[in-house]
Each structure stands twice: as structure tokens, then as C-alpha cells.
N, C-alpha and C positions, 0 to 999 in steps of 0.2 A: 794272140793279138799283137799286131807289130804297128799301132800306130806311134806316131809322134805326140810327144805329148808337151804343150805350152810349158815356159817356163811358171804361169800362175798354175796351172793344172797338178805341176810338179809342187811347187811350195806349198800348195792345200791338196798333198794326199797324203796320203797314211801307207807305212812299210806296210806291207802282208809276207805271211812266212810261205819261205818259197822251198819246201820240202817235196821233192818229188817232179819238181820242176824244171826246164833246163835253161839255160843260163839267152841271153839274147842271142842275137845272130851279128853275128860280124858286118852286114850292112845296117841292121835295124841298131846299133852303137855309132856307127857312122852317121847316121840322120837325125839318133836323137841328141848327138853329142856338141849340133850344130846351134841348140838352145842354150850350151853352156858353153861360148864358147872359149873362156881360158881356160876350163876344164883339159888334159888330155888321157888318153889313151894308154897306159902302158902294160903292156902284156895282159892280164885278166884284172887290171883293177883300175880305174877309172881317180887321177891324181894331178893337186895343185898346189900349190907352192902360194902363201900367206905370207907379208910383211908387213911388219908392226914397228914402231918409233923405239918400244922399250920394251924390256922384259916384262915388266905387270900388264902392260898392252896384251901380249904374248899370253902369258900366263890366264889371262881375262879372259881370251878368247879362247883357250883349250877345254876352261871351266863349260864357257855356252856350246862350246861343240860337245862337251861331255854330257849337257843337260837335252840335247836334239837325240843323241845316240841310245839316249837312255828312256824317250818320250818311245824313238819310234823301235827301238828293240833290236837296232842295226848300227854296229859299230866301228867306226874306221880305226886304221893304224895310223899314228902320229908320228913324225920326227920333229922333236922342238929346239928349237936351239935360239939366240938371243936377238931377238927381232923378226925370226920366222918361224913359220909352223905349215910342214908338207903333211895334208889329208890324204890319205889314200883308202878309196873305198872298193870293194869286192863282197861279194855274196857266197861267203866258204860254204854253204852248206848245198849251195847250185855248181861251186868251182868256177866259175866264171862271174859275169859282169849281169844286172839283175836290172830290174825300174825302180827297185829298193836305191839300188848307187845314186841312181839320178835324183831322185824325190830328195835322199840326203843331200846330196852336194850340192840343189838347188837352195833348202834349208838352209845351209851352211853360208852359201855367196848372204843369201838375207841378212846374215847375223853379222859378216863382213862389212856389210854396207850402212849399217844403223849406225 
């Protein structure tokens, strides 16, 4: 299934495990990445860069991106450092880039935005 999916379609779905599966298509990242769009693209994982006033800001939001990662079962890599926090999401068990990525990193912008 290679459609596009709304960014509300994305924040009300749910990760499913993607065992046996293969990773998107290099255009269907390109169409769907156009719903996120400060989202980008780098090499197989799908990655964006957060700015926060202070470090408990920072640290506040690693806690809620930790409580998303751990609702839907899909976990990103963080780099936190004092005022920002780069998410980087990938699907290791596909090797590539999943609808899991997007579903989170829509999640994510949400919790950004509140």
C-alpha cells in the first residue's frame, strides 16, 4: 500500500511491527514526507532538529518523546544537547524507513506544538 497518508491519519495511528516487511520506496518517502514538511530525509532514517529556551524545556521534552516511543513500541535515536534535541527515526528491523517513522515523528511535532 503506497498511499499518502494526512498528517491527522498519521497522529491517530498506531506503529504495527513491521517484521517481514520492506522498508518504503524511495518515491512513496518523497510524497509522504511532504506532510512533514521540516521533517528531512537522511540516508535510511527520517530526522529533525528541536529548539528549546532551556535545558528542563529540553530535558521535558525527551521525557514525552520517551512516553510516545514507548506507547507505540518504536523508538528513535536522540542527540540532546542544551536547548536542542535531533530525533532520528528508522525502522532497524525493515533497515530502512517504515509508516511507523512517520506516525511517530507526526506524534512527535504534536507534543512539540502543545
Amino acid at each position: 500500500m503506497n498511499r499518502v497518508l494526512s498528517l491527522e491519519q498519521l497522529r491517530g495511528g498506531r506503529c504495527v511491527p513491521m517484521k517481514n516487511r520492506l522498508p518504503m520506496s524511495s518515491a512513496h518517502i518523497d510524497e509522504q514526507i511532504h506532510v512533514l514538511p521540516i521533517w528531512a530525509r537522511h540516508d535510511n532514517a527520517l530526522v529533525r532538529d528541536y529548539e528549546f529556551r532551556d535545558y528542563p524545556q529540553t530535558i521535558a521534552f525527551v521525557n514525552a518523546v520517551a512516553g510516545v516511543a514507548n506507547q507505540e513500541d518504536h523508538h528513535p535515536e536522540l542527540l540532546v544537547n542544551y536547548g536542542k534535541v535531533r530525533v532520528s527515526y528508522t525502522t532497524h528491523a525493515i533497515g530502512g524507513i517504515s509508516i511507523n517513522d512517520f506516525i511517530c515523528a507526526a506524534k512527535i511535532d504534536a507534543l512539540y506544538e502543545s
